[in-house]
N, C-alpha and C positions, 0 to 999 in steps of 0.2 A: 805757855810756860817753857817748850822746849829750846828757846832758844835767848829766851831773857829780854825779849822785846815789850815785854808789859811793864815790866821790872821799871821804869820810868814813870809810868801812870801808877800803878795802885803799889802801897808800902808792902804790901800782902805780897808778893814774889820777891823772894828774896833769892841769893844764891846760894849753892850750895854743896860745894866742891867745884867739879866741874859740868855743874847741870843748876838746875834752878828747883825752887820748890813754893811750895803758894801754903802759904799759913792758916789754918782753920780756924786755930784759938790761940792768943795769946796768953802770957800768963803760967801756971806751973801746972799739971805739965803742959808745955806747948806743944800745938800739934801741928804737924804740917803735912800734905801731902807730895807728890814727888810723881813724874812721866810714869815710871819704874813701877810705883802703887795702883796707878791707871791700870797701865798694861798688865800689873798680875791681877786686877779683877774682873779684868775680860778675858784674859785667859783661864780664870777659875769657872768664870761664869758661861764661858762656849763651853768648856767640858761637861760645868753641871749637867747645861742646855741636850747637848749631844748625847752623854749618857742617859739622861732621862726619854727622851726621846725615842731614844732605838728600843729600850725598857718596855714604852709604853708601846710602839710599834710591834715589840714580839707579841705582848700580849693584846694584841690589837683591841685597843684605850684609847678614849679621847683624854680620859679625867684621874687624877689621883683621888682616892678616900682619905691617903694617911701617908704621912711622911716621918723617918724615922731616920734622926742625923745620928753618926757614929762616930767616933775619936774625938780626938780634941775639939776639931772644928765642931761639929754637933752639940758639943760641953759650951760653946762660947758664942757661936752666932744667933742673934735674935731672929726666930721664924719669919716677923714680920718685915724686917729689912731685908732678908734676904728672898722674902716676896716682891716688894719694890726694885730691887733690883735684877730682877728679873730668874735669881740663882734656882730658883724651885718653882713649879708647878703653883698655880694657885689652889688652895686647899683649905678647908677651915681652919685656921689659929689653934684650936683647940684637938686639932687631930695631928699636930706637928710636937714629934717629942725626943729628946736625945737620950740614945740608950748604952752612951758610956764605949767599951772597947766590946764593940761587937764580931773583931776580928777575933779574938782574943776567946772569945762565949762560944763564935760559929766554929775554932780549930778544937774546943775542949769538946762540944756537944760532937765532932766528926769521930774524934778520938774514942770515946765514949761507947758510939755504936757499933 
């Protein structure tokens, strides 16, 4: 798609400015994706990878128990996709839960003591 070479074979790459994008759904809303979308979810995704990691490394872990997403992102990603795609540790479903602005909880509870 980076360069609009498919763009002849399937209707599904279309362009789009000056780059191309590859359609998922037609239709309202239509959705499409873009190089740009790639690359921010592998760069989301080495970070997750990386911070969890060195995480699990301090406390020398193989395994998570419990996973607990925080800000927006944690309000709006599904655990389960973001276990397919590699963003989080694998861990039960049911031990994955979002707990709103936790930045926000951890500055009140510092203040606090």
């Amino acid at each position: 798609v980076v360069d609009g070479s498919l763009s002849t074979r399937s209707p599904r790459v279309t362009a789009s400015g000056r780059t191309f994008s590859y359609v998922l759904k037609e239709g309202e809303p239509r959705i499409t994706i873009t190089q740009t979308d790639v690359r921010a979810i592998q760069l989301a995704k080495a970070a997750l990878y990386a911070g969890t990691k060195l995480l699990m490394e301090k406390q020398h872990t193989d395994h998570v128990d419990r996973i607990h997403f925080a800000g927006a992102f944690g309000s709006f990603i599904d655990p389960k996709y973001a276990m397919v795609l590699g963003l989080i540790p694998d861990c039960d479903l049911d031990k994955v839960s979002a707990v709103g602005n936790a930045a926000g909880a951890g500055a009140r509870m510092a203040l606090l003591n």
